[in-house]
Each structure stands twice: as C-alpha cells, then as structure tokens.
C-alpha positions as CSV (number, residue, x, y, z in Angstrom):
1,X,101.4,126.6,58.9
2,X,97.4,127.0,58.8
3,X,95.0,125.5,57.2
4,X,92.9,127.2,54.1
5,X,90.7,129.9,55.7
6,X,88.0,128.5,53.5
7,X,87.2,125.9,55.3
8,X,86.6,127.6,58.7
9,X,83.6,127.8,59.2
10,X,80.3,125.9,60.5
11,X,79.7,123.0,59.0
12,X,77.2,120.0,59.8
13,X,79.1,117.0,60.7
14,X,77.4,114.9,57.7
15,X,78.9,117.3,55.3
16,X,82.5,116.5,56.5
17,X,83.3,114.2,54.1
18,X,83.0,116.7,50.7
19,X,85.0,119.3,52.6
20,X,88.3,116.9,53.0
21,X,87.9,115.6,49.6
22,X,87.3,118.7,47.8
23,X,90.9,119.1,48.9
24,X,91.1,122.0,51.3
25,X,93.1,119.9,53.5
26,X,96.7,121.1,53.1
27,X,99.1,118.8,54.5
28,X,101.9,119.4,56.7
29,X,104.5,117.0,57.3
30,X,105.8,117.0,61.0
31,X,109.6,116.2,61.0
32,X,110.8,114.0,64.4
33,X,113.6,115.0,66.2
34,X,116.4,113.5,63.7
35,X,114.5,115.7,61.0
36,X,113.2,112.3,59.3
37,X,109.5,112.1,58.6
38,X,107.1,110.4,61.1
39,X,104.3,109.0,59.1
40,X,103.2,106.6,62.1
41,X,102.5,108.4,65.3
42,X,102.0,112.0,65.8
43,X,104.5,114.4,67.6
44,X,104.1,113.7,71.5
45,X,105.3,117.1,72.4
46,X,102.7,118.9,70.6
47,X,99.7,117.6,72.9
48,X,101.5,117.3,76.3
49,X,101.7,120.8,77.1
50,X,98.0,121.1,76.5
51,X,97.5,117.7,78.9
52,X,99.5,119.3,81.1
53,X,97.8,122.6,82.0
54,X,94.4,120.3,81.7
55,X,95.8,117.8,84.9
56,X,96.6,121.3,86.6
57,X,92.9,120.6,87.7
58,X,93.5,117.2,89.2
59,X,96.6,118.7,91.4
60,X,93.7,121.3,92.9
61,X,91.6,118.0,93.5
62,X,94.2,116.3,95.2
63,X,95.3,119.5,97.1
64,X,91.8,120.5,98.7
65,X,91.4,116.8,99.5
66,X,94.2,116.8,101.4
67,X,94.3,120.3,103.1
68,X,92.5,120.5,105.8
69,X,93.7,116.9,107.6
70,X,97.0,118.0,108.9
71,X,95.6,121.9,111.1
72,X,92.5,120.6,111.1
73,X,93.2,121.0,115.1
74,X,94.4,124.2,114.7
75,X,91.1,125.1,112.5
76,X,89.0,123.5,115.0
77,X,90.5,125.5,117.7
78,X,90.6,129.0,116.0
79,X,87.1,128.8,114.8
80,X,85.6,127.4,118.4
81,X,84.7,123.8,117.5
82,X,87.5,122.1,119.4
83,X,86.6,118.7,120.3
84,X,83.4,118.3,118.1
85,X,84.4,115.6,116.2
86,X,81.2,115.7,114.1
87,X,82.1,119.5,113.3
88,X,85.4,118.9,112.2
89,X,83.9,115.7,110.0
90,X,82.0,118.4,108.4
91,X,84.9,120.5,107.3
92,X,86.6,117.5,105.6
93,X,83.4,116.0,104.2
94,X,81.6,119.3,103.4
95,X,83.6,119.5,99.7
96,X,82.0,116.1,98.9
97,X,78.5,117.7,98.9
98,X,79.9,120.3,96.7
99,X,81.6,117.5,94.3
100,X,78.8,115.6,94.1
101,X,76.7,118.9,92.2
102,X,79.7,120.1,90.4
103,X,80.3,116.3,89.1
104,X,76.8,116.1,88.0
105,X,76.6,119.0,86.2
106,X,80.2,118.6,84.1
107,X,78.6,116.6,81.9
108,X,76.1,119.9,80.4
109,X,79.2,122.2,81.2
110,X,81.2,120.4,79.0
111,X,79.1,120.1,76.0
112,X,77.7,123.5,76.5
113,X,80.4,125.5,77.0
114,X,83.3,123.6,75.5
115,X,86.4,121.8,77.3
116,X,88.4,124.5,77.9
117,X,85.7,127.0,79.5
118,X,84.8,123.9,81.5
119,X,88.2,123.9,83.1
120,X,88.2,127.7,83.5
121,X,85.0,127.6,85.5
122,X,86.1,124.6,87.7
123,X,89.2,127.0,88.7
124,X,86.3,129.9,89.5
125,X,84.9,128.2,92.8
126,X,88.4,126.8,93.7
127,X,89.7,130.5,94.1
128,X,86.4,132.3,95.6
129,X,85.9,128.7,97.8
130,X,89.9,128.5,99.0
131,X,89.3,132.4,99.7
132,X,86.0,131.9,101.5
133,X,87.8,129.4,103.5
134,X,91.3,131.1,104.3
135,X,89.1,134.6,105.5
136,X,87.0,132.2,107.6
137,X,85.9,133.8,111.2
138,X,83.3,131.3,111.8
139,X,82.2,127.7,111.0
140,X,79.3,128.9,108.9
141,X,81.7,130.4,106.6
142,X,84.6,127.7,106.6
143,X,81.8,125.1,105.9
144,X,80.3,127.7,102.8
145,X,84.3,128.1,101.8
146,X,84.5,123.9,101.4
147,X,81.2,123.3,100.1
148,X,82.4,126.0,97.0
149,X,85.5,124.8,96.5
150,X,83.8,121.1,96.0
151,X,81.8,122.4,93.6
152,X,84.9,123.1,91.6
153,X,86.3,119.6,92.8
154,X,83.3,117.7,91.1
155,X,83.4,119.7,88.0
156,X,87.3,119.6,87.1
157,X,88.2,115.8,87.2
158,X,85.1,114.1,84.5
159,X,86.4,117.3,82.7
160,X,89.7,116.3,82.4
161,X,89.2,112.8,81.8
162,X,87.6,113.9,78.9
163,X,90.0,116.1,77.7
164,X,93.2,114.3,77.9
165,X,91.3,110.9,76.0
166,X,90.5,113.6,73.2
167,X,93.5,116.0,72.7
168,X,95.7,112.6,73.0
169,X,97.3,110.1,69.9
170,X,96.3,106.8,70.7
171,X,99.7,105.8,71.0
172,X,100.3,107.7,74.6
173,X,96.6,108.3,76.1
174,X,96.8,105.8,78.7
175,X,100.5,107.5,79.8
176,X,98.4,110.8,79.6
177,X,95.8,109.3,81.3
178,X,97.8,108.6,83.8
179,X,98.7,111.9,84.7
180,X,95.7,112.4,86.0
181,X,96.5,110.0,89.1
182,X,100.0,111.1,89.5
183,X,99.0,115.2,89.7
184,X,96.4,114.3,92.1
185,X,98.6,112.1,94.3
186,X,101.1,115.5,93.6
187,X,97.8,117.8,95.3
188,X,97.7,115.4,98.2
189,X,101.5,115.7,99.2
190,X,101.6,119.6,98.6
191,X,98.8,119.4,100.5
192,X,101.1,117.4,103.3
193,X,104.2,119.5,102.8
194,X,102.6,123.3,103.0
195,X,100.1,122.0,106.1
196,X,103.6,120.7,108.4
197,X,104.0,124.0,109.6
198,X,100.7,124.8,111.3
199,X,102.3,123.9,114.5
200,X,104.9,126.6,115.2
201,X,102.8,129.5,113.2
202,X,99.7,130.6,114.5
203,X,97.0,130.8,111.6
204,X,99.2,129.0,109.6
205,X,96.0,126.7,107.8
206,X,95.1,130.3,106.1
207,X,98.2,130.4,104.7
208,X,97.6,126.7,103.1
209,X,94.1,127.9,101.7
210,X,95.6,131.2,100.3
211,X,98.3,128.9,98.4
212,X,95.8,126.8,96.3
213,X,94.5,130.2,94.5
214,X,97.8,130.1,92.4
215,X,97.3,127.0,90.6
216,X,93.8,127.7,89.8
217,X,94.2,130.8,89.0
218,X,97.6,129.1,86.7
219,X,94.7,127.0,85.2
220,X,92.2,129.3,83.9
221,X,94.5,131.7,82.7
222,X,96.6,128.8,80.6
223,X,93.6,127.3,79.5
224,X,93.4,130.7,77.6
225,X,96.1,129.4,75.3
226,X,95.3,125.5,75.3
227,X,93.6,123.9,72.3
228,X,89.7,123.0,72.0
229,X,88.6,119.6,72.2
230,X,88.8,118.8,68.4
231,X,85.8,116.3,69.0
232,X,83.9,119.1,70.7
233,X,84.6,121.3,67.6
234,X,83.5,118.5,65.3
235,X,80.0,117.8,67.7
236,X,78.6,121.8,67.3
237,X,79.5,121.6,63.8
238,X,83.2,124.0,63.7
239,X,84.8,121.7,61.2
240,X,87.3,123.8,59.9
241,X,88.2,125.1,63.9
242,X,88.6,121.1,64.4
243,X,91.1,121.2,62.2
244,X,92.9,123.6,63.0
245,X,92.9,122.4,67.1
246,X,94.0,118.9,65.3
247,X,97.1,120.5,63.7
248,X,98.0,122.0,66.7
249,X,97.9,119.1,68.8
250,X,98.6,116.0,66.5
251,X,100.8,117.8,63.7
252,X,99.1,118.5,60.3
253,X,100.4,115.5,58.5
254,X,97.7,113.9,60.7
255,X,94.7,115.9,60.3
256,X,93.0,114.6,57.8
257,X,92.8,110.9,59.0
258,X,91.8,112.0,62.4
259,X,88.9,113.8,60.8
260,X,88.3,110.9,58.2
261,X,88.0,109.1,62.1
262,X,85.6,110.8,62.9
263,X,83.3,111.2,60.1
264,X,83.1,107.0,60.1
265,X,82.1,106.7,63.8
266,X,79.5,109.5,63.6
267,X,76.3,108.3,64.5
268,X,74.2,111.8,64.1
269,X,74.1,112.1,67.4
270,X,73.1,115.0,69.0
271,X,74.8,116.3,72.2
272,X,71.8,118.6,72.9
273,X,69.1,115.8,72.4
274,X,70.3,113.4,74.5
275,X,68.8,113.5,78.3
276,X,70.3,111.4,81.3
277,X,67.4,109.1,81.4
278,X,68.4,108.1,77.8
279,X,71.9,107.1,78.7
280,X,70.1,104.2,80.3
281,X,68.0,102.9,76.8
282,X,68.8,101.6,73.9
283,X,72.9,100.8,72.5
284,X,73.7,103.3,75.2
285,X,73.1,101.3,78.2
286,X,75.5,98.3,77.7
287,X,78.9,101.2,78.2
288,X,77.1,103.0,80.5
289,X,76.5,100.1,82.9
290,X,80.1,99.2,82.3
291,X,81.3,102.5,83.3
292,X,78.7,103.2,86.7
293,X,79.5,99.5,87.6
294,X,83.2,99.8,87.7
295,X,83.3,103.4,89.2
296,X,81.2,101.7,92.0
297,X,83.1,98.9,92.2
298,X,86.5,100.8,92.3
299,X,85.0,102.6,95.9
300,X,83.1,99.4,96.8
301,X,86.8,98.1,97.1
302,X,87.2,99.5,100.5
303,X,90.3,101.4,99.3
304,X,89.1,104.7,100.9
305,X,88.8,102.5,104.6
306,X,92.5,101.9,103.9
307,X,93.3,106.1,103.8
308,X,91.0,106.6,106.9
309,X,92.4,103.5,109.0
310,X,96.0,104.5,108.1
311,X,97.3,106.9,110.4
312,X,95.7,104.7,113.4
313,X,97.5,101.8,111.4
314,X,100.8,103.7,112.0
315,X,100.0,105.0,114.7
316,X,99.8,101.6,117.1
317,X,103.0,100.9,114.7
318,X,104.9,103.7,116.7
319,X,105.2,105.8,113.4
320,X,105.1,109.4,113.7
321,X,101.9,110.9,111.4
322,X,104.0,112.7,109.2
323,X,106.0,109.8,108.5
324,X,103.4,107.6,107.8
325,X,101.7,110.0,105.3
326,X,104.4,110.2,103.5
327,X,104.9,106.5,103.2
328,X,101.5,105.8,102.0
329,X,102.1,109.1,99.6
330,X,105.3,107.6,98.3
331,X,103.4,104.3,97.8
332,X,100.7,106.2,96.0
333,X,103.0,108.0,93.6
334,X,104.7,104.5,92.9
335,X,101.9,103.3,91.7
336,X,100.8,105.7,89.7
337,X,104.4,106.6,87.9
338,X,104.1,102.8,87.2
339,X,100.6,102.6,85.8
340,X,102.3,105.5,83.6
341,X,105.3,104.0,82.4
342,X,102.7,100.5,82.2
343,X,99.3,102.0,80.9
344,X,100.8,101.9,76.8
345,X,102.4,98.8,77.0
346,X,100.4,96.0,79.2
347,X,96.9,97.5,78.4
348,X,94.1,98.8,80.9
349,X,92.7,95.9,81.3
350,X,95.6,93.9,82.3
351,X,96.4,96.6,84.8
352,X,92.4,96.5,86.2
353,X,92.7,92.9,86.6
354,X,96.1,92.9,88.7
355,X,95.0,95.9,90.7
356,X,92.2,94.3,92.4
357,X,93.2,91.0,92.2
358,X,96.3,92.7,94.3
359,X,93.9,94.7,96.4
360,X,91.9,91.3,97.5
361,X,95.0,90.1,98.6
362,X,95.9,93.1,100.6
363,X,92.6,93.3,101.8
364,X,93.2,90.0,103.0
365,X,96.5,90.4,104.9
366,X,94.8,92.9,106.7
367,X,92.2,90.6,108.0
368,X,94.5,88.1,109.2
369,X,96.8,90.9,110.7
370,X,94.1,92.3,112.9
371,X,92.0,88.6,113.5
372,X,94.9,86.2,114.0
373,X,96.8,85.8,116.9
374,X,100.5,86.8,115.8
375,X,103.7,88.1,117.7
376,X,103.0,91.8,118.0
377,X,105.5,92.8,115.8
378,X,104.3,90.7,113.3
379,X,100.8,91.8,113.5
380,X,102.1,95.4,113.0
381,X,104.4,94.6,109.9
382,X,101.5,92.2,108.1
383,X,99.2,95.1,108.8
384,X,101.8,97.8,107.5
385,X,102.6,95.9,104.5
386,X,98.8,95.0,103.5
387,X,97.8,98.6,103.6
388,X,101.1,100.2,101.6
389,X,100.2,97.1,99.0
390,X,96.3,98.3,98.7
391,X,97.7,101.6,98.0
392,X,100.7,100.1,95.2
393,X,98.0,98.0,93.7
394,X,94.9,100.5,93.5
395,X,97.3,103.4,92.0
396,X,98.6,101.2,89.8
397,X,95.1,100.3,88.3
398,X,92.0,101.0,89.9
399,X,92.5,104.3,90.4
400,X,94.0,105.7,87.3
401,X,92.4,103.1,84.8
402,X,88.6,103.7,85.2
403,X,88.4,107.7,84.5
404,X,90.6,106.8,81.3
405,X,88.9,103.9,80.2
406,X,85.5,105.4,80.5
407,X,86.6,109.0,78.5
408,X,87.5,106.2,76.0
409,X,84.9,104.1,75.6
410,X,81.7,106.1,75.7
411,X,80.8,107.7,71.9
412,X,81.9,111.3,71.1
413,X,77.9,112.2,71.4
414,X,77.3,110.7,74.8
415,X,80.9,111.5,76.5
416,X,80.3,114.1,78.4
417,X,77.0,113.6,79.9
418,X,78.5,109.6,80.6
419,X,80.8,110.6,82.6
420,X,78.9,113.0,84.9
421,X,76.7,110.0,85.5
422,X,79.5,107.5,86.1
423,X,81.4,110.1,88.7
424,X,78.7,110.7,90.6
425,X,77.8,107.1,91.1
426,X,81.5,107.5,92.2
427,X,80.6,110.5,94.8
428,X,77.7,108.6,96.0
429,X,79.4,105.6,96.7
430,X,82.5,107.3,98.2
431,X,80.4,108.9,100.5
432,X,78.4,106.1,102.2
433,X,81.2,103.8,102.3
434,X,83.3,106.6,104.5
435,X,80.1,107.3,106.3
436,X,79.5,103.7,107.2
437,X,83.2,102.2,107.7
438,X,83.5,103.1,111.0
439,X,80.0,101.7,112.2
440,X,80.9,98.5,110.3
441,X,83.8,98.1,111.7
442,X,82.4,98.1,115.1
443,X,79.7,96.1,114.5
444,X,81.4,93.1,112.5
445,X,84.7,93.3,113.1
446,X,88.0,93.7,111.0
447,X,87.9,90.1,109.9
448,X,84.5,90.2,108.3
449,X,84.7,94.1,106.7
450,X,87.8,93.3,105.3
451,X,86.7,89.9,103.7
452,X,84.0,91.9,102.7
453,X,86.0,94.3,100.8
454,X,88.1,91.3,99.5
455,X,85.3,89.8,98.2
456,X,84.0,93.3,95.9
457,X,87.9,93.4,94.6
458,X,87.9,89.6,93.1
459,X,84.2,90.5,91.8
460,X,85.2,93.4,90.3
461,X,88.5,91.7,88.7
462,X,86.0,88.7,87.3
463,X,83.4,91.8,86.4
464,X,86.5,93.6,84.4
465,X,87.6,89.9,83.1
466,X,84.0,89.7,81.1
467,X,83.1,93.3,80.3
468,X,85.5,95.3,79.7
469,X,87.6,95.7,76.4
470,X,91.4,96.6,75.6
471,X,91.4,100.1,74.1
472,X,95.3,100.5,73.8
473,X,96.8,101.8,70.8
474,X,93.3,101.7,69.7
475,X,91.6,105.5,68.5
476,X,88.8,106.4,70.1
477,X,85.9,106.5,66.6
478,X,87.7,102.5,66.6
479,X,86.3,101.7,70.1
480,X,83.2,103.4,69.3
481,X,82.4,101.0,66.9
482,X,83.4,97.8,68.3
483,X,81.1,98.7,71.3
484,X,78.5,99.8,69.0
485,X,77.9,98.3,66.5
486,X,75.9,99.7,63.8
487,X,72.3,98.9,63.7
C-alpha cells in the first residue's frame, strides 16, 4: 500500500509537522507472523534485507584486507620483488593510503549523493582496483590496483555504519550493527579459504583478485533496489520520499511516529553548512571528542599487534599457518556472533566495558608469557590463550561497538561528516601503531609494549565508564537530545 501521492514532494523540514497533521498520512497496519497486530516494534524482516545488501560492503573490506597475506610469496615472486620485505609491506599496506582518502571523504559522499549512491561508488574502485590488481605485470601497477581498491575500502565502512543505525528499529540496531563485524570477519576468511590454493596453481592470487569483483559488483547492482536513508530524505527536504522509504522499511503502521521523531530532534541544521572545523565548536564537540577518542583508543589497544604477532605466535607453537588463521578467525567470528546475539540485550556500553577490560587482561597474559620464566609449554599455551582471548574480547566489543555507537549518537545533521572524521582518526592511528610495533618491540621489549597496550585498554574501559551513554532500545532523534540538549 503507498502513501498519498500528495505528499511527495519537497518539502522544508520545518513544514513537517502541518503535512502529518493535515492527515495525508494513511496508516497501514503490519500484521506479525500469527496475523495479530504488532503495535510495539516494527516488522524485522522488512529492514534486514536492505542491512544485508548494505554489510555486502564490509565483506569486501574484510576480503581485500585479507587477500593478499596468504600468495603474497607467490605475488612477490611473479612480479620480481622476491625477498624485499619493504616491497611486499607496500602491497599489504598500500590500501590503507587509499582508505584513509576514501574514509575522509564519505562523510561529503554521503550527504551529497545519498546512502545508497555512496555504497554504489565504494563498489566502483573495488572492481576497477581488484582488476588493476589481478592484470598486474609490474609492481607499479599491483601497488596502483591496492591503492584504488582502498579508496573504496575507506569509503564503504562510515557508509554503512550509517546506514544500518538509520534504516534500523531501535529494537534490533545493535544486532544489525553487529553485522557489520561478523561480514567483515566473513571477508577475512573468504579471503583465507580462496588464497589456500596458490601453492599448487601457478597465478593462482589473480584468481583471488578476480573473485572479489562479484560481490561488489552484487553490491551496487542490489543497492539499485534497497531503500534511501529515510533521515537522508528528511535532511534535503524529500518528506513525502521519507515516508514512503519508512513504510518500506519499518511497516506503515510506523510511519508517522518515526517522522513525528524526527521533526522533534530537528535542530535546522544544515548538512551543507556545516564544515569539519565546526565539528570541533560549539554543542558539537562534546560527541565528536567522544567518538575520535574512542576510535583512537580502540587501535591504541594494541589489538592490531595481536593479528601481526599471531602467525609467529603459532608459529614457535608448532601450528601450521593455515591452522592458526583459522583459529584466530573462528575466535573472531565467536566474538562477533556474540556481540550479535548480546548487542540488544546487555547494552553497548556494557559490552565496551568488558571488551577492554578483557583485552587488558589478555594483554597481560601475553606479557607474562613472553617475560616470565615458565616451562616451555606453558609459555606457548599462556601465550596462545592470551592472544585468542584479545581477539574473543575485542570482537565482542571493541570492534563492533564503536562504528555503531558513533552512527548513533552523532545528530541526523552532523552524521555523516562525524564519522569521516572519527574513521580517519581510526586510519591514522591504525597506521602508526602497525608502522611502529615492530620497532617497539625491539626496543622495549614484550613486557613493557604489552603493559603499555594494557594500560590504553583499562583507560579506555574507565574513558567509556564516564563518557559514554546507553543507546539500546533507545531511537536515534531520543539520543540526540539527551546529548544535546536544547539551548
């Protein structure tokens, strides 16, 4: 059933109000599945196909993350940098350059283009990057191929933070939030899986390029049929198209409350007025320094050290690497299908608070493990177990909590520009504490690094403990205004 044509059109977002209660609205009741009405929550099944297509973009994060680590020999080898260990760092570090300017420019994409255009040119680079780097005869052009496909990398993730905390009910957003994690930690083990043949097939790392056109290619192409941000719509003024996109996606028994929602958090802001240097003045700085600080603090963790250091972990462990990848991408998963099943029902801060007060604790098993004199085999299983912990814990919090948290709390006007700023912080970070680990771990020792990393988790756990606010079950015009208040 649609809505009456007469009210699609353009409409300010002040003159909201007279359109719903001129009565235009016509509502829909949405039967559940025992054909009794639901007058509490909307419909689940009507958003999660649109959340699902959206996380398509997080599986191609997770996937080009991931690719090139297992043939990155063979790479090496067919392009004629065998041995040049700073070479090869450049063909798994080149996509961060790439992330980093596709991550700071989501923000303008987003509000410029829309949500759903934003997704469909994240996918663009993905397929001309992937088939940049699958034709590759030289290094030049495997590096170009990488540094594309980051650009895509960077762009898709903010982008779909920001899509699944707007299409969502309150009721299920941090379980759809969670999706996020658990496709990317899916992208990471396709990744594993397609790369295991590169030792009997010559060329075979072309092949695992060429794959990750079909999901993109999946993703702009469904996005086609997905549904518009309804807060997007209602920002530029497409009241009546808001609507509509809330019918679709929350039933339309639930339309007119959701825009009723937004008309009382609207501030009059304007998504084209508002520069990045004013994200840092004003009632905007207090959620913006929330969000940079615990993006930084999430990498500042060390959690990344833990991914590098594995496979040598393993390694002096007697593990094969293909077993021990798939052990710290079962414990990954784990993590994140609990945060999932968790995310509704304990709350996102709870879950913060746990994660890296469970991460200083790893951190710290992994200091004693390689510091204190123990039996060999017990240095191996305390080492082991502290790293498969870190990754448990940070999936089950730290790394799926923050994107959705921060899609939530930053105001409808502000989102999408916040969270380019915030994920780049994130890039930035990420990039000096994998450029440095190795040096610091030389130079002071596993003991000291690792306390070190310790030490940033229970800061960030007391930094989450003070600042941050429980948004479950909460909408998102509701956390708007208890953040900010109005003046």
């Amino acid at each position: 059933m649609r809505l009456n044509p007469s009210i699609h059109k353009r409409l300010p977002p002040r003159e909201t109000m007279s359109t719903l209660d001129r009565g235009d609205f016509v509502s829909v009741r949405v039967l559940n599945g025992t054909g009794q009405e639901n007058n509490n929550n909307p419909w689940w099944k009507l958003s999660f196909p649109h959340v699902f297509v959206a996380t398509l973009s997080s599986f191609l994060f997770g996937y080009h993350t991931g690719v090139v680590n297992e043939p990155l020999e063979s790479i090496s080898r067919d392009l004629g940098f065998a041995g040049n260990t700073l070479e090869e760092g450049l063909v798994v570090s080149m996509c961060l350059g790439g992330a980093f300017l596709g991550c700071l420019f989501s923000g303008w994409v987003a509000d410029k283009f829309g949500r759903r255009r934003a997704f469909q040119l994240s996918a663009l680079p993905m397929i001309i990057g992937a088939s940049a780097s699958a034709s590759a005869g030289t290094l030049a052009s495997m590096l170009l191929g990488r540094f594309i496909v980051g650009t895509g990398m960077g762009l898709g993730p903010p982008v779909a933070s920001l899509y699944v905390a707007e299409v969502s009910p309150s009721f299920v957003r941090g379980r759809y939030g969670s999706f996020i994690q658990i496709a990317t930690c899916l992208g990471l083990m396709a990744s594993f899986f397609i790369g295991i043949p590169f030792k009997e097939f010559e060329g075979w790392w072309r092949i695992c390029f060429w794959v990750s056109i079909i999901p993109a290619a999946l993703l702009a192409l469904c996005m086609e049929f997905c549904a518009e941000s309804p807060h997007w719509l209602y920002k530029h003024g497409k009241i009546g198209e808001a609507e509509v996109e809330f019918e679709r996606l929350w039933g339309g028994s639930h339309v007119k409350s959701a825009m009723a929602e937004l008309l009382r958090s609207n501030r009059g802001d304007d998504v084209e007025t508002i520069s990045f240097l004013q994200l840092f003045c004003g009632h905007h700085f207090k959620v913006v320094f929330i969000g940079s600080t615990l993006f930084a603090l999430q990498q500042l963790s060390g959690i990344n050290s833990v991914f590098y250091f594995s496979s040598t972990v393993f390694k002096s462990a007697g593990v094969p690497s293909e077993l021990a990848n798939a052990c710290v991408g079962a414990a990954n998963l784990s993590g994140s299908i609990a945060a999932m099943l968790l995310m509704d029902k304990l709350g996102r801060k709870v879950l913060l608070l746990g994660s890296f007060i469970g991460m200083a604790i790893s951190m710290g098993l992994q200091a004693a493990a390689m510091s204190i004199n123990l039996p060999k085999s017990g240095d191996l299983y305390l080492s082991v177990g502290g790293m498969l912990l870190c990754v448990l814990v940070f999936a089950l919090g730290a790394g799926p909590v923050p994107g959705l948290l921060l899609s939530e709390i930053f105001p409808n006007g502000i989102r999408a520009k916040a969270m380019a700023l915030c994920m780049s912080v994130h890039w930035v970070v990420n990039f000096f504490v994998g450029f440095l680990f190795l040096r610091l771990l030389e130079q002071l020792g596993p003991l000291i690094l690792y306390s070190i990393f310790a030490s940033f988790c229970l800061l960030a756990a007391i930094f989450v403990n003070r600042n941050v606010m429980e948004t479950k079950g909460k909408s998102l015009q509701e956390i708007e205004i208890a953040l900010l208040p109005s003046e």
